[in-house]
Every structure is written in structure tokens, then in C-alpha cells.
RONU-885957 format. One line per field, with one value per atom (N, C-alpha, C): residue number from 0; residue in one letter; atom name; x, y, z. Coordinates in pm, whole numbers. Example, Ala and Ser with C-alpha at 12.3 -4.5 7.8 and 13.67 -1.06 7.14 Angstrom:
REM residues 2
num <- [0;0;0;1;1;1]
residuo <- [a;a;a;s;s;s]
atomo <- [N;CA;C;N;CA;C]
u <- [1319;1230;1320;1285;1367;1290]
v <- [-569;-450;-330;-225;-106;3]
w <- [780;780;780;708;714;787]
//
This chain:
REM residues 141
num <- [0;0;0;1;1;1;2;2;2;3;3;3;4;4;4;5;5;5;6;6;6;7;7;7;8;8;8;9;9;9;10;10;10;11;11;11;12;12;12;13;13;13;14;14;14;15;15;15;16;16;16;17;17;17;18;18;18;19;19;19;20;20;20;21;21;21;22;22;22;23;23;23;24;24;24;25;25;25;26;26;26;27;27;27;28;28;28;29;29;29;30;30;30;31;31;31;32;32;32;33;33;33;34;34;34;35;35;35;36;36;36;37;37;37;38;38;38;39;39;39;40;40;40;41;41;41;42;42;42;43;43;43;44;44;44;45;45;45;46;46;46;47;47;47;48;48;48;49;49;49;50;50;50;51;51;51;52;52;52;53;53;53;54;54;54;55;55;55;56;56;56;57;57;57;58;58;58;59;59;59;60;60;60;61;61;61;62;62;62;63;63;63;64;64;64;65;65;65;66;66;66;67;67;67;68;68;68;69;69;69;70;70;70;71;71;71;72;72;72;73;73;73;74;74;74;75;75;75;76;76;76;77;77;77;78;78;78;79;79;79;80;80;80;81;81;81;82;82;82;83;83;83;84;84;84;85;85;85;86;86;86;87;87;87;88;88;88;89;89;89;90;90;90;91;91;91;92;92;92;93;93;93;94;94;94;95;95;95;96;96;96;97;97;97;98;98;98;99;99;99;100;100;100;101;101;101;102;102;102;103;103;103;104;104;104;105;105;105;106;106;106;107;107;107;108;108;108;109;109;109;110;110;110;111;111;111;112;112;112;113;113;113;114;114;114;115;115;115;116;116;116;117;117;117;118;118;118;119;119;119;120;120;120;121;121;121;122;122;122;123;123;123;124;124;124;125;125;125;126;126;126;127;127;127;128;128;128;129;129;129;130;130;130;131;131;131;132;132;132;133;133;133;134;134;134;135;135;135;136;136;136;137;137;137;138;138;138;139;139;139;140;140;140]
residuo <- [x;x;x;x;x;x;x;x;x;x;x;x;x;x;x;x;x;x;x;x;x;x;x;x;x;x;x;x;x;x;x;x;x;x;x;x;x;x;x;x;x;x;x;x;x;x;x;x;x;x;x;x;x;x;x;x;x;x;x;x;x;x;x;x;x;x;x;x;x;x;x;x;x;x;x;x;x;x;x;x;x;x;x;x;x;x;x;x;x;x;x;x;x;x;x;x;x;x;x;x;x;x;x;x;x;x;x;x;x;x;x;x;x;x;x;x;x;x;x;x;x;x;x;x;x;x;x;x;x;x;x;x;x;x;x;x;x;x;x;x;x;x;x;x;x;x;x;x;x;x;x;x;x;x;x;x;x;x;x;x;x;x;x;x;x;x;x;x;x;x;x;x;x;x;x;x;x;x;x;x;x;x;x;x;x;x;x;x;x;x;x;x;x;x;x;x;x;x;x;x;x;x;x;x;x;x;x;x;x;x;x;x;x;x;x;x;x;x;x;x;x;x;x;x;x;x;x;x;x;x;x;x;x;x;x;x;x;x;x;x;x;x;x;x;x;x;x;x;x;x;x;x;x;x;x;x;x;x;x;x;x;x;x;x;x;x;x;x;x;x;x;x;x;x;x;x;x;x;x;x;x;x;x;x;x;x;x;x;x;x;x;x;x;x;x;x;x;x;x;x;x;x;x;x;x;x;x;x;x;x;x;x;x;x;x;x;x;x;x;x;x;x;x;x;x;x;x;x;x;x;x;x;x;x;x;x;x;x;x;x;x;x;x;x;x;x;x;x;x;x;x;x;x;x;x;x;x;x;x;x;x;x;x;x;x;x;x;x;x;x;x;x;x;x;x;x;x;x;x;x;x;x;x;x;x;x;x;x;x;x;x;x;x;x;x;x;x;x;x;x;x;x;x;x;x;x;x;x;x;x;x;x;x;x;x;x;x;x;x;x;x;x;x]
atomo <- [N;CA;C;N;CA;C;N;CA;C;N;CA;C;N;CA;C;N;CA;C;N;CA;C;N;CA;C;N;CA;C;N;CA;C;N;CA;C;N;CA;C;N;CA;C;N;CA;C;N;CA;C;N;CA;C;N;CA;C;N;CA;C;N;CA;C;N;CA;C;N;CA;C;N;CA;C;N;CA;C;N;CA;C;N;CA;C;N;CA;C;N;CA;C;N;CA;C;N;CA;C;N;CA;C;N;CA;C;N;CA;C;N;CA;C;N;CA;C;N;CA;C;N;CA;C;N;CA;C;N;CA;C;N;CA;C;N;CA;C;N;CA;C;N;CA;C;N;CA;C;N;CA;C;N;CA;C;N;CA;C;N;CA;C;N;CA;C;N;CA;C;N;CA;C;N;CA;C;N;CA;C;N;CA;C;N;CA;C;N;CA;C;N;CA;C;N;CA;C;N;CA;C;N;CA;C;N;CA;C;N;CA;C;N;CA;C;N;CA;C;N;CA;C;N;CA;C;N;CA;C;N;CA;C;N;CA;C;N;CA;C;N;CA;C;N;CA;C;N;CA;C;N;CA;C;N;CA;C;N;CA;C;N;CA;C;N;CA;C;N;CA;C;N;CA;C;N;CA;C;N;CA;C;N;CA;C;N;CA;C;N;CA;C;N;CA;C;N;CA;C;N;CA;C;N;CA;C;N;CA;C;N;CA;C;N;CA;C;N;CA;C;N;CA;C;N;CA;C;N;CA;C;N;CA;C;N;CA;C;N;CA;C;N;CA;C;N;CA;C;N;CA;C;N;CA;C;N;CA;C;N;CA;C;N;CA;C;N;CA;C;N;CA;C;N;CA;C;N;CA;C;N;CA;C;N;CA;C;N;CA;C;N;CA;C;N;CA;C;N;CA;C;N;CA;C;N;CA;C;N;CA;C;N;CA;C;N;CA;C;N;CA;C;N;CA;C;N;CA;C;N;CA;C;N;CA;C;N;CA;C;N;CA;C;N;CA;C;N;CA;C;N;CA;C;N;CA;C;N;CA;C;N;CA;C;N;CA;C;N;CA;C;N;CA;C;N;CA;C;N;CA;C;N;CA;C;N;CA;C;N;CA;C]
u <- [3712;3571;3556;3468;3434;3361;3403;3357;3208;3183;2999;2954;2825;2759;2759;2699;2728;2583;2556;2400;2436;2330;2260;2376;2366;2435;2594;2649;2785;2830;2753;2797;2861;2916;2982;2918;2851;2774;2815;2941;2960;2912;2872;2836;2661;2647;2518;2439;2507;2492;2460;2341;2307;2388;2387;2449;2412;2498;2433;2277;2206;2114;2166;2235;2250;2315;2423;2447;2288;2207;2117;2052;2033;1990;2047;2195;2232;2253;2210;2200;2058;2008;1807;1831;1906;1875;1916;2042;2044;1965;1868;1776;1674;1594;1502;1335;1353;1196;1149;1281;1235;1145;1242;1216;1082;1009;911;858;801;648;646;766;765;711;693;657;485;442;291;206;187;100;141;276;367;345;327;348;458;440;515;553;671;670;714;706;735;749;890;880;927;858;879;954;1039;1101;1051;904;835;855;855;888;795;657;532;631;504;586;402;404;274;308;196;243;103;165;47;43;-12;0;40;163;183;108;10;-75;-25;55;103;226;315;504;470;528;580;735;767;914;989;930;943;952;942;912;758;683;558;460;402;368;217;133;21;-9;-54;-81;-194;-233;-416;-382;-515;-542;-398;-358;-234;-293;-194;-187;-96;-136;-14;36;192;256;315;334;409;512;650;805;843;867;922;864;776;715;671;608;520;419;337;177;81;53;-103;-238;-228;-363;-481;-613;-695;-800;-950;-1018;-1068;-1109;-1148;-1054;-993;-812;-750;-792;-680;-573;-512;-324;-269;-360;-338;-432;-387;-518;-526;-622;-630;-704;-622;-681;-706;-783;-803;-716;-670;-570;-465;-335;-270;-143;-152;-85;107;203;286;405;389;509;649;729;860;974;929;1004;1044;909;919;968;1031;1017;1138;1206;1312;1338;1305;1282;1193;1200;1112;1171;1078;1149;1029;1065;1064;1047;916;887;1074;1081;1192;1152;1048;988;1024;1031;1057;1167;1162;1312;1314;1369;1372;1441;1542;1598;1515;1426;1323;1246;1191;1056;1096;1223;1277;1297;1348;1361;1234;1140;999;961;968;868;971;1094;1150;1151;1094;1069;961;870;729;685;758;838;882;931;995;912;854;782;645;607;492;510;653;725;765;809;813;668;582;402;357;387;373;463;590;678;644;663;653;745;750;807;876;954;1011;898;832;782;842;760;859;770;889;854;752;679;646;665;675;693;611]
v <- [3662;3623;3499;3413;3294;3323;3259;3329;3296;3317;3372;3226;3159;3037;3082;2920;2880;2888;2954;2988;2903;2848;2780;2871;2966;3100;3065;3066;3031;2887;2803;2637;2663;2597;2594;2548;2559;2511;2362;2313;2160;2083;2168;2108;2048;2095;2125;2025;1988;1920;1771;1682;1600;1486;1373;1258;1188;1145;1111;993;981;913;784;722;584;539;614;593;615;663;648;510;491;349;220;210;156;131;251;257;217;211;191;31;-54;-166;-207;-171;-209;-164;-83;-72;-164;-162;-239;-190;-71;2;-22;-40;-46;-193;-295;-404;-475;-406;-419;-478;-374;-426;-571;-635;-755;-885;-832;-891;-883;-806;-785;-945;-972;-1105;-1170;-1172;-1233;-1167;-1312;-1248;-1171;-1082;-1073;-955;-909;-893;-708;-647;-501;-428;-394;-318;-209;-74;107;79;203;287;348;339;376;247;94;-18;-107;-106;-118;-276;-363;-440;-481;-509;-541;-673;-745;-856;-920;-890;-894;-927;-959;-958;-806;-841;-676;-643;-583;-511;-472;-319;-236;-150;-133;-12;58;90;226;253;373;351;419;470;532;438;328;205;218;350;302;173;103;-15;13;-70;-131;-313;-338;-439;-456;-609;-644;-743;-769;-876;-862;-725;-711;-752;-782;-781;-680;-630;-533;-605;-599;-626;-461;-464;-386;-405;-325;-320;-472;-533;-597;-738;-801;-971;-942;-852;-861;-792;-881;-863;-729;-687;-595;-659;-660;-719;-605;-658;-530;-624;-540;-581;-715;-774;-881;-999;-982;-1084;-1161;-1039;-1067;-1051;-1130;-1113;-1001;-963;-870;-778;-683;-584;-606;-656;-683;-583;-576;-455;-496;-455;-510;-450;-329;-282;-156;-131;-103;-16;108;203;207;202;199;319;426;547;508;492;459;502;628;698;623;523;489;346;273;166;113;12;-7;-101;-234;-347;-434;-481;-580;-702;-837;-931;-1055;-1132;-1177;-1353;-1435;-1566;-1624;-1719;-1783;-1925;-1916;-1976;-1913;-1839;-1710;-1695;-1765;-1760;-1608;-1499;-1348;-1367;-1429;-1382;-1476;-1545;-1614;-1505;-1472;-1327;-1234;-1197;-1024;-1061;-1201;-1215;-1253;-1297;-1356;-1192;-1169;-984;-903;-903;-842;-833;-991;-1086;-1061;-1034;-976;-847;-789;-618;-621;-725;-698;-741;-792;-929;-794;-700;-634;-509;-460;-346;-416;-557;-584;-564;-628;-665;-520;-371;-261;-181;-276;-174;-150;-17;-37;-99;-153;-239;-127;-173;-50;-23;50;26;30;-55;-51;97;82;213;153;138;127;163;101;168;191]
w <- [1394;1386;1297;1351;1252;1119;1020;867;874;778;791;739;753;720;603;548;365;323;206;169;79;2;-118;-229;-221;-291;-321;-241;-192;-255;-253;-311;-409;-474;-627;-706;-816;-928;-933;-908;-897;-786;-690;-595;-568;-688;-673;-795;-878;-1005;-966;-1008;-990;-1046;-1033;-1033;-1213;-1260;-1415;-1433;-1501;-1539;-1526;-1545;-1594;-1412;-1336;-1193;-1117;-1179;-1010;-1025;-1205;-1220;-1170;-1178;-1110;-944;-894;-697;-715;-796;-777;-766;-821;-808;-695;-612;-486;-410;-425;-299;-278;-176;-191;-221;-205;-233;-344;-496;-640;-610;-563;-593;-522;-424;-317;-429;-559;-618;-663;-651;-708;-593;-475;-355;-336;-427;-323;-342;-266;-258;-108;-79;10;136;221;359;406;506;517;690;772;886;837;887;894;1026;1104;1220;1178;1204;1244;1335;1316;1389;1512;1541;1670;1762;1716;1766;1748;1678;1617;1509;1556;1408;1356;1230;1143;1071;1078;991;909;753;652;548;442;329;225;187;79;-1;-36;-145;-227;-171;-229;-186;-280;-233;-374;-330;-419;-432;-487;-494;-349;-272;-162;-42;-81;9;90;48;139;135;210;189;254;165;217;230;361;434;395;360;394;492;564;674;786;804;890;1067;1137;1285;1341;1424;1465;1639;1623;1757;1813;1921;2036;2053;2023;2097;2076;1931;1894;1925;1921;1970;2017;2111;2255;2168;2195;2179;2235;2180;2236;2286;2405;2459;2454;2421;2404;2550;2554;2682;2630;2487;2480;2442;2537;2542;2416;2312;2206;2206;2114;2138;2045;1953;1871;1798;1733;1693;1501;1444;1319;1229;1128;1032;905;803;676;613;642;535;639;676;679;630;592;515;590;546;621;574;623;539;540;476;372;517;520;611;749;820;946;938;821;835;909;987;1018;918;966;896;846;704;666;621;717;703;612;480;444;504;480;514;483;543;539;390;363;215;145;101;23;-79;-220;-286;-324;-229;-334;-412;-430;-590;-741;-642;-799;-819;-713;-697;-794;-775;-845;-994;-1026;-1153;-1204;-1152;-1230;-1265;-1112;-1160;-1277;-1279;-1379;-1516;-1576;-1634;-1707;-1581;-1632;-1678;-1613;-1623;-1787;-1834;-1963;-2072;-2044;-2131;-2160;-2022;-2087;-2182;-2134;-2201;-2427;-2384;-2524;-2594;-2494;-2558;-2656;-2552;-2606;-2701;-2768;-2813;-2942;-2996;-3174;-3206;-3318;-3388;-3498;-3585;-3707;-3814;-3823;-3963;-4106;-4179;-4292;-4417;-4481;-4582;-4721;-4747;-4893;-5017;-5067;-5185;-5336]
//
């Protein structure tokens, strides 16, 4: 007889033990979801996984990669346009929610220096974290 399936139960306590603090920090920077927030202003192209592509200004990501679009257009099955009855080439939205989950690809203006983007926003990232830090206090005497 084939041995019995593996429960949650059965794993080995090592198997099960999460990855250290300082390694996920380091896989966070190769992704690209961390680094989205440093983009919102920028045009930019987004095709799902349904075959849907949007093309908008970034608002807003999160770390999940979900994205919000303003002033988006939406295309059909990759370039081909959506014709509606009043012979637009496309369907326009003021704002656009996009779940993390469906995204295939997002493609970036060919203007676009990302590696100035990630370091300005990082930059800025640091510069506000110093603005708020305590400082040592000193002791009196």
C-alpha cells in the first residue's frame, strides 16, 4: 500500500521554520513590488494575466504589487484596442485598482532612468527616517 499523505503534523519542525530577518531583506530588494512606491507619478503600461493591458499614471503599490492607475486607458489581448458604440479606441477611467496577483507585466516609459528613480526615492526614504530619529540624549549633571 502507498504510505499515507503528509499532514501539517508530520513536517519536521525544520521544515517549517521561517527564513532569517536580514535574508528576506535582502530578496525584498530584488523584487519589484518594494520598489513600485518609488514610481508613483510615472507613466506607465500594465498587462494582467487575463490579457487586459492599462496604461496610466501610478498613484499608488503597495508591497503586494497592487497598483492604482489615474487617467488609465484600458487595451484588449495585448495592443488591440476596445472599440465601444461611440468609436473610441479605448475605454478611460479616472482611477483604476490593479490586484498584485493578476499582473503579468509592467512596462516602464523608455524615458525613464529606474535606477535614478529607486535611488532618489531611497534617498528620500532616508533623509525622512534621519528627519525623525532621536538623537542620544545627553545626561546632566
Amino acid at each position: 500500500p502507498p504510505p499515507p499523505p503528509m499532514s501539517l503534523a508530520s513536517v519536521p519542525a525544520a521544515a517549517t521554520k521561517r527564513q532569517p530577518a536580514n535574508k528576506a531583506k535582502s530578496s525584498a530588494d530584488a523584487n519589484l513590488a518594494p520598489l513600485l512606491r518609488h514610481f508613483v507619478g510615472i507613466d506607465l503600461i500594465v498587462e494582467t494575466k487575463q490579457g487586459r493591458t492599462f496604461r496610466g499614471r501610478l498613484r499608488e503599490a503597495d508591497a503586494y504589487m497592487n497598483l492604482v492607475l489615474s487617467r488609465a486607458s484600458k487595451e484588449k489581448h495585448r495592443g488591440q484596442f476596445i472599440s465601444n458604440r461611440e468609436g473610441e479606441t479605448s475605454e478611460h477611467f479616472d482611477l483604476v485598482h490593479i490586484r498584485g496577483p493578476s499582473i503579468r507585466y509592467v512596462v516602464f516609459g523608455a524615458n525613464v532612468d529606474i535606477t535614478g528613480v529607486i535611488k532618489a526615492g531611497r534617498d528620500r526614504e532616508r533623509a525622512a527616517g534621519d528627519k525623525y530619529k532621536r538623537g542620544v540624549r545627553k545626561v546632566r549633571k
